[in-house]
N, C-alpha and C positions, 0 to 999 in steps of 0.2 A: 504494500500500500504506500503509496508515495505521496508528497504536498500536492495541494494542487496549484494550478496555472497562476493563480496570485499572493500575490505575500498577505499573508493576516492581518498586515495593518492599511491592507488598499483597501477592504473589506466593511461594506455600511453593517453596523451594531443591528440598528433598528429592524423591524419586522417587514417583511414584504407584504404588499396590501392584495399583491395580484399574482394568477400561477404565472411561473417565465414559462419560455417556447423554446428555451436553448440552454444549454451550459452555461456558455460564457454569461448570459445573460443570470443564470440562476447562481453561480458563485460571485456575486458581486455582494452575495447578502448573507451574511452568518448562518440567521436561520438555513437555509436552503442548504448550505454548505455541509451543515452538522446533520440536516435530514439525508445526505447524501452518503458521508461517513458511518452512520445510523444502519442506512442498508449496508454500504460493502462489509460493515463489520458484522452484520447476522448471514450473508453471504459466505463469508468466510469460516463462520462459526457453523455454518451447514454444510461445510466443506463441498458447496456447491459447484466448483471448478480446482483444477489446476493448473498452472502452468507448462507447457512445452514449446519447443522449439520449432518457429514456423518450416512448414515444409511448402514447394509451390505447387505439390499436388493437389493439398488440402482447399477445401469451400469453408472457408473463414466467412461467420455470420457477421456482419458488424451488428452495435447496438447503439440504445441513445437512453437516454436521462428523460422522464417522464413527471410533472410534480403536478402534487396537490397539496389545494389546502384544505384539511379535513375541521370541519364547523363544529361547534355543538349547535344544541336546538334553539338555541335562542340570539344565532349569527356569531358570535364571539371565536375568534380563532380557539381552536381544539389544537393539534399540533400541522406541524409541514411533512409532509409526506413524498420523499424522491422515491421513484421504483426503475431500476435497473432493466430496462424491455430490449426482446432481441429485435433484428429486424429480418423477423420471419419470413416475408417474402422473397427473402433471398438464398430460402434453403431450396433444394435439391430432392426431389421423392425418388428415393431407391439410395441415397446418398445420405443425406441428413436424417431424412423421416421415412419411415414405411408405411405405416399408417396414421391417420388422426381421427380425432373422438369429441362428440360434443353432445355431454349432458345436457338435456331438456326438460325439466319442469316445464308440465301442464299448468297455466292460469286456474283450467278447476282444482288442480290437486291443491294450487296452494290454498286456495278460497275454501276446500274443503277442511283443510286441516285448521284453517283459521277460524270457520264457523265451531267446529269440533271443541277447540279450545274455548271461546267464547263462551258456550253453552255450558261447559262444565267449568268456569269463572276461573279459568287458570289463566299465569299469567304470561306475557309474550314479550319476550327482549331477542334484542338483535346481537349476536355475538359479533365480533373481527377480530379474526384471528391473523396475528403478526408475518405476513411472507407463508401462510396455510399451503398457496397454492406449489412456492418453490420445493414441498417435501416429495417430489414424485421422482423416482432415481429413472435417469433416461439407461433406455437398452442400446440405442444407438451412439455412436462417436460423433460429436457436434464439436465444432471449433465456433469461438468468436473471438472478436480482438477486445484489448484490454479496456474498461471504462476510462471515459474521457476524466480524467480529472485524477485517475489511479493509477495508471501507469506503472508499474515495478519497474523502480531506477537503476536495479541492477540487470534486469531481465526487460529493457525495454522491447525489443523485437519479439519477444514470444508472444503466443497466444493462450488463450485458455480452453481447454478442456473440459467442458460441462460433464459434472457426473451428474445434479439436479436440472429440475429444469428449470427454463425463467421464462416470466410473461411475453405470449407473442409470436412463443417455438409453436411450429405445427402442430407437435405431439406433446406439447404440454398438458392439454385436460386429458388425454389418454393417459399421460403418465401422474399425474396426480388421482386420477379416478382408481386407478392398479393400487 
């Protein structure tokens, strides 16, 4: 994990009011910066990838930085949220992914289970669970290059080796559905 593109002290303190549309644009502001570090360190901590040595036979996926600002209910910033997304559409079928998978809830089923609950006075919270979806271990060998802003300064030209998956892969809800 390396610094990123700016020195900490070019860096606005105060809160961003708006989602950015870029890196460069989202590391100008602490908040953002620390929601970015946020993931790569449970990234790492889910031993989501490794590092190897590019080869140029390899389909290296690029990826990009995604951010939100997650509210509570009554508008008030809740926390900043960066997520680390591949850019799927540049995988490969028979190469990257074999197959892909997408879970469907029915609008009745939920409207069922929610009358159900209703009627017998229980009660209904929404969970979110922290990176739920990156615990799906891939079967296939995916290459992407390194997050903008993380770089390994001693391994700059490798790539990463996904053992999980991350938002955006073909066979990501296949592999977290397994």
């Amino acid at each position: 994990m390396s610094a990123s593109s700016l020195p900490p002290n070019s860096r606005v303190i105060y809160s961003s009011t708006h989602e950015p549309v870029s890196f460069r644009e989202a590391d100008r502001f602490l908040c953002w910066h620390s929601a970015m570090e946020s993931e790569i360190i449970a990234l790492h901590a889910n031993d989501t990838w490794s590092l190897v040595p590019h080869e140029p036979s390899m389909n290296v996926v690029g990826c990009r930085w995604v951010y939100k600002i997650k509210r509570r209910a009554d508008g008030t910033v809740e926390h900043y949220k960066a997520r680390l997304v591949a850019r799927g559409f540049s995988q490969q079928e028979g190469i990257d992914y074999l197959e892909t998978f997408s879970l469907v809830v029915k609008p009745t089923t939920v409207r069922l289970v929610l009358a159900i609950a209703v009627s017998n006075c229980w009660q209904i919270r929404q969970l979110d669970v922290h990176n739920a979806f990156l615990n799906g271990s891939l079967q296939e060998v995916v290459y992407i290059q390194q997050p903008m802003g993380f770089v390994d300064p001693a391994l700059p030209t490798h790539v990463c080796r996904l053992h999980k998956s991350l938002y955006c892969l073909k066979q990501a809800p296949r592999a977290w559905y397994k």
